[in-house]
PASEBA-1860 file (N, C-alpha, C; in nm, 3 decimals):
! residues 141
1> XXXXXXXX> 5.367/13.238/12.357/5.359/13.102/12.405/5.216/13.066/12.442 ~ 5.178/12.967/12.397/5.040/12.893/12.463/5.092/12.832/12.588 ~ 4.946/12.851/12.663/4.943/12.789/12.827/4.935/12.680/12.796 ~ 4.974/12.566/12.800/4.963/12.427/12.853/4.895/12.364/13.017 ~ 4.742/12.408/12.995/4.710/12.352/13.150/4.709/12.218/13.182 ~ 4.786/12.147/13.267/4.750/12.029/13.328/4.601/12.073/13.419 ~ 4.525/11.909/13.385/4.408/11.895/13.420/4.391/11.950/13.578 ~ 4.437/11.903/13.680/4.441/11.996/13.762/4.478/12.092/13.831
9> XXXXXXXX> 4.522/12.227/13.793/4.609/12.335/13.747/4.656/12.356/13.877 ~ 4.515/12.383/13.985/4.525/12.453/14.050/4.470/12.297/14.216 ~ 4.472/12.262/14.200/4.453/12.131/14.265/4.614/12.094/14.342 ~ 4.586/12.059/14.487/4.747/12.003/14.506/4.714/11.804/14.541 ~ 4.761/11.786/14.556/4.786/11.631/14.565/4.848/11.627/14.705 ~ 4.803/11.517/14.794/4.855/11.494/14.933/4.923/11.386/14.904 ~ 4.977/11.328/14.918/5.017/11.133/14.996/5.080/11.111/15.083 ~ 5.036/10.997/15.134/5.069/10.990/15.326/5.146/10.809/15.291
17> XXXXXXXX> 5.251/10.847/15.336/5.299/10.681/15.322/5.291/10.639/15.482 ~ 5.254/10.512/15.519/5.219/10.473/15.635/5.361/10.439/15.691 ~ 5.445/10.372/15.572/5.607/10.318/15.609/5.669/10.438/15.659 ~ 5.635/10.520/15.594/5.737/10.633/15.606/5.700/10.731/15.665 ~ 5.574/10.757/15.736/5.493/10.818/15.774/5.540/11.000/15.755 ~ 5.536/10.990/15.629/5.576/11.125/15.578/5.455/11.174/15.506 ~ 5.415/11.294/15.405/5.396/11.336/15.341/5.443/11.391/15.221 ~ 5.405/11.411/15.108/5.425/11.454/15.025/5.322/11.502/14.916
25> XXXXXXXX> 5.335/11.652/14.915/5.253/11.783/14.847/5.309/11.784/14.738 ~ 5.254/11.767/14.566/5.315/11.813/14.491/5.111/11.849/14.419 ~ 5.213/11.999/14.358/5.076/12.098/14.271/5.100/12.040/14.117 ~ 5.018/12.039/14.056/5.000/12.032/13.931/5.002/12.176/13.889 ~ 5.062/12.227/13.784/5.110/12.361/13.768/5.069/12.390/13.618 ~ 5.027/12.501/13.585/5.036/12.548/13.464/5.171/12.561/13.362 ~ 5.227/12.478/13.292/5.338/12.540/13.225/5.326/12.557/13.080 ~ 5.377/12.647/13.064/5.387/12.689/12.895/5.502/12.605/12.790
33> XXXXXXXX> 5.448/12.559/12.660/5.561/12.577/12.609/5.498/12.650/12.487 ~ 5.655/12.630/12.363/5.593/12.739/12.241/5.473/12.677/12.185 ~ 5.400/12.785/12.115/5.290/12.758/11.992/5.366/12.651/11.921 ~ 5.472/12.657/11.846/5.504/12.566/11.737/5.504/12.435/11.806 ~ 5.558/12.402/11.924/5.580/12.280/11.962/5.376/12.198/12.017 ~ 5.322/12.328/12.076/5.184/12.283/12.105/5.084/12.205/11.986 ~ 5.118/12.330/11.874/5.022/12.281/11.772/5.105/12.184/11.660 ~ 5.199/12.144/11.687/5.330/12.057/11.611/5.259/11.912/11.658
41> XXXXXXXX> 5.314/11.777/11.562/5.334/11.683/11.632/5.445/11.648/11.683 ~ 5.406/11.670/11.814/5.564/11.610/11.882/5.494/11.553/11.979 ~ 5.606/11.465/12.063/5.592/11.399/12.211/5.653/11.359/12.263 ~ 5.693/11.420/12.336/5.801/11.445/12.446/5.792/11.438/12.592 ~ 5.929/11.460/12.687/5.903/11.372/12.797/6.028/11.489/12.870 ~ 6.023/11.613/12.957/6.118/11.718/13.016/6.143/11.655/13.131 ~ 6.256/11.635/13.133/6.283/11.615/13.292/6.403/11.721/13.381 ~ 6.355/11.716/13.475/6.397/11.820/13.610/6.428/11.713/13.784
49> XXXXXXXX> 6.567/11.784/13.771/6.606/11.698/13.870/6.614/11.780/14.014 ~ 6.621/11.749/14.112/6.622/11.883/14.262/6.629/11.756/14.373 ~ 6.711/11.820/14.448/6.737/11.760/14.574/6.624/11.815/14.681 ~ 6.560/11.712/14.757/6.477/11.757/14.847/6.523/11.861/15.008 ~ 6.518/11.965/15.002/6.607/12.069/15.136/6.540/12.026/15.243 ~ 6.599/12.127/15.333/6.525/12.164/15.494/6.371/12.178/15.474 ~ 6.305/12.139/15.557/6.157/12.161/15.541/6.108/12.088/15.455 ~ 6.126/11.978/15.369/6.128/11.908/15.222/6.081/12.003/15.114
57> XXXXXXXX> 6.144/12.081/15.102/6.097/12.181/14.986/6.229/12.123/14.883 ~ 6.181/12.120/14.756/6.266/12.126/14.631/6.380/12.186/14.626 ~ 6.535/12.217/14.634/6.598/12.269/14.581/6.695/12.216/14.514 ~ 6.815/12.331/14.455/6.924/12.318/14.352/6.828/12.193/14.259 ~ 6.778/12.305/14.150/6.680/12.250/14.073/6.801/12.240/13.951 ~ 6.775/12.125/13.835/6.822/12.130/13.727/6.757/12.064/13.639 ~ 6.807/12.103/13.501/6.704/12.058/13.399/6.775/11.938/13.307 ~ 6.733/11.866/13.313/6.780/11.724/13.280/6.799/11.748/13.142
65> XXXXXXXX> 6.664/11.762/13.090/6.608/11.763/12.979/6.505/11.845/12.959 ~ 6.463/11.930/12.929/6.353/12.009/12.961/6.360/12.144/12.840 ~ 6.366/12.146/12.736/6.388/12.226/12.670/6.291/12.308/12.582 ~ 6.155/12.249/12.606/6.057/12.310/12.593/5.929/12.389/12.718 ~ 5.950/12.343/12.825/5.910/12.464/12.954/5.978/12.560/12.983 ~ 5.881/12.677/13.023/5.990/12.807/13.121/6.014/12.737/13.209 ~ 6.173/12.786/13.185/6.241/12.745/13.340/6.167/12.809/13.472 ~ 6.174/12.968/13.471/6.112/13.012/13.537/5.933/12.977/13.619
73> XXXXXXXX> 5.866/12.935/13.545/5.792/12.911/13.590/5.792/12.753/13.624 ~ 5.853/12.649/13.554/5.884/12.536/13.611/5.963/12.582/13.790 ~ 6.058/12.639/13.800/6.089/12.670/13.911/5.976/12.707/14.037 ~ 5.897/12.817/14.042/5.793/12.848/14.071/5.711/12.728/14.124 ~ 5.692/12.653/14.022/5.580/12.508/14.024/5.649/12.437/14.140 ~ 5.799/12.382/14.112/5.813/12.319/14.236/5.879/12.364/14.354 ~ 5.888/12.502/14.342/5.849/12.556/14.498/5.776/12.538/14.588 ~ 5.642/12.482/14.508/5.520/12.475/14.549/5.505/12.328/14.646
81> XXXXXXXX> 5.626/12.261/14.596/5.599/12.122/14.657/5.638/12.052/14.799 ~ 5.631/11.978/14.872/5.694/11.919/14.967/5.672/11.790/14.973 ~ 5.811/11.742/15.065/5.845/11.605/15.046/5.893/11.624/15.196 ~ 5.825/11.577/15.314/5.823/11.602/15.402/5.912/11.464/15.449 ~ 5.968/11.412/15.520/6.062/11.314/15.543/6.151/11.276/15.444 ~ 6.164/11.358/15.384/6.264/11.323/15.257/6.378/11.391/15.209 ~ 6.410/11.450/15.325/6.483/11.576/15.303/6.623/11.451/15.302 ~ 6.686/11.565/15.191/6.863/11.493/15.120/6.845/11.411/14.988
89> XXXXXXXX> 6.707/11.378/14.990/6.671/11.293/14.853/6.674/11.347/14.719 ~ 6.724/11.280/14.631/6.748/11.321/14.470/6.658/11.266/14.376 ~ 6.585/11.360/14.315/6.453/11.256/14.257/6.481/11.388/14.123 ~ 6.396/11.304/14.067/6.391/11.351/13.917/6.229/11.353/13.861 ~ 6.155/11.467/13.815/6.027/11.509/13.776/6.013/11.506/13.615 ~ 5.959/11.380/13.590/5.989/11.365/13.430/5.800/11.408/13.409 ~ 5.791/11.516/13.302/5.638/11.527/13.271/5.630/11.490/13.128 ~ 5.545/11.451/13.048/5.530/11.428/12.929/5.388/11.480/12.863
97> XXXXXXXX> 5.478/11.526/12.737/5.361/11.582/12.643/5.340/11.497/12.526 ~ 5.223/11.491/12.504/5.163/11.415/12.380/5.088/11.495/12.302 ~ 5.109/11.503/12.165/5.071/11.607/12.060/4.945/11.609/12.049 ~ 4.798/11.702/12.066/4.712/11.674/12.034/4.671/11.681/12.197 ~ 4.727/11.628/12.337/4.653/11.604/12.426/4.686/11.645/12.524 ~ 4.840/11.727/12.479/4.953/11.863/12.635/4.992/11.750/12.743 ~ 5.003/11.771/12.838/5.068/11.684/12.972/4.976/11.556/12.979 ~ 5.020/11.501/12.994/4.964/11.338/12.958/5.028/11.261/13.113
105> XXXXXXXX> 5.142/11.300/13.167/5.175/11.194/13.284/5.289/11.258/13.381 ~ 5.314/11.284/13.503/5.404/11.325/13.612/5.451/11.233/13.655 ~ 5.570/11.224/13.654/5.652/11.079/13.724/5.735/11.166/13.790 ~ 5.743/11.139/13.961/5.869/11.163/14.042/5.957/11.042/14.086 ~ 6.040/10.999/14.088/6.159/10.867/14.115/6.260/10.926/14.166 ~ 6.314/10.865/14.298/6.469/10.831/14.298/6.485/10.797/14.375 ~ 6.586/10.778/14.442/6.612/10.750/14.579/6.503/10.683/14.683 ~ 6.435/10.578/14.635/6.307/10.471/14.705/6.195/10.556/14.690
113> XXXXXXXX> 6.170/10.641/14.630/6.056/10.708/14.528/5.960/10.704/14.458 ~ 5.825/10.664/14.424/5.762/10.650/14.336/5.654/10.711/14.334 ~ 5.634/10.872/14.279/5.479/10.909/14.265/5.459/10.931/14.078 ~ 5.386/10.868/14.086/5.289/10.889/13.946/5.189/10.955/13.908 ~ 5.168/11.008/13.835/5.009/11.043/13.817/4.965/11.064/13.629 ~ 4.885/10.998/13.661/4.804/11.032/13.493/4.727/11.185/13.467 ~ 4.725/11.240/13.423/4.683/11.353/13.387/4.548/11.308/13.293 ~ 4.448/11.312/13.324/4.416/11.248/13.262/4.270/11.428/13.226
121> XXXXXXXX> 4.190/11.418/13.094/4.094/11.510/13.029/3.990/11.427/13.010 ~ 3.835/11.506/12.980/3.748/11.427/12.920/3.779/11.461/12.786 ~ 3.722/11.341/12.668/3.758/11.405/12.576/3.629/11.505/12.512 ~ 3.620/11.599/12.419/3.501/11.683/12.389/3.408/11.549/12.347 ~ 3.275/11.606/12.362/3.141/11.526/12.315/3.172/11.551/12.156 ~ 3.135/11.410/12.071/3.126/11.379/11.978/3.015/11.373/11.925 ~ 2.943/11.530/11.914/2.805/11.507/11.880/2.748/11.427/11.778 ~ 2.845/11.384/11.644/2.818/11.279/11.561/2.774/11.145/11.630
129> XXXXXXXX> 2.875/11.097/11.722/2.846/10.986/11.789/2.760/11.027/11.837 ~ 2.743/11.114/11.933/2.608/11.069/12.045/2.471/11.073/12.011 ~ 2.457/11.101/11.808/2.334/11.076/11.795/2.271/10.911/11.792 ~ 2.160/10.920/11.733/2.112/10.738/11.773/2.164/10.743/11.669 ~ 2.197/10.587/11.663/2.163/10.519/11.530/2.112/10.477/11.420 ~ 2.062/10.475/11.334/1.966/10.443/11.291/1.976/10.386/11.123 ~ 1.966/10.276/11.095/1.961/10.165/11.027/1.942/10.223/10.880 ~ 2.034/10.139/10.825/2.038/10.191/10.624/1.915/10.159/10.618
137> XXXXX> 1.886/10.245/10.528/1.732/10.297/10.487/1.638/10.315/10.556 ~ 1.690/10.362/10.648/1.551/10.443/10.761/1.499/10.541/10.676 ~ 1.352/10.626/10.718/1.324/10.794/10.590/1.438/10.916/10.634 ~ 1.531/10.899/10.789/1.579/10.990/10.837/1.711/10.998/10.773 ~ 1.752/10.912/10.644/1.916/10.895/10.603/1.858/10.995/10.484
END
């Protein structure tokens, strides 16, 4: 299996709602899926559903849709998370892959819910582009 890194692998994310004066920790996680599906065109969208427990930690995780991540390490990932005033809540972790560019977007929803995030890469330098320009029939064409 190829690693699929989201841009910030190892980075966690805070948010502080003022209404709700809660928190909520979610990690951006490394997940794998297969070679064929990485270097394939596909684009796709796994979703994972979990009730928020005691302590707002993730549990009774299930997979909606998700048929290209380890479960196992999807599990792992949102261990990692908390949803601190939110405990009893049912939300659903939809991530999406786009062929050519791996995790592209994190959506959590449910129950008066909304975190988003773009995943966003630079793309590589285009050393073609970043030379000058230079005008039909210059001596340098």
């Amino acid at each position: 299996m190829r690693i699929a890194i989201l841009n910030a692998a190892i980075c966690s994310f805070v948010f502080a709602s003022a209404t709700m004066l809660s928190a909520q920790t979610v990690s951006l996680c490394m997940l794998r899926v297969p070679d064929t599906i990485a270097r394939g065109s596909s684009a796709f969208t796994d979703a994972i559903g979990f009730t928020v427990g005691s302590g707002g930690v993730p549990q009774d995780v299930v997979f909606i849709n998700a048929p290209f991540i380890d479960k196992e390490e999807a599990r792992s990932c949102l261990a990692t998370w908390n949803f601190q005033g939110s405990e009893g809540k049912h939300l659903v972790a939809a991530l999406r892959w786009e062929q050519g560019k791996g995790w592209t977007s994190l959506k959590i929803s449910g129950d008066g819910t909304l975190l988003a995030f773009s995943i966003w890469r630079p793309k590589p330098v285009d050393h073609e582009a970043a030379q000058p320009s230079r005008k039909p029939g210059s001596p340098n064409q």
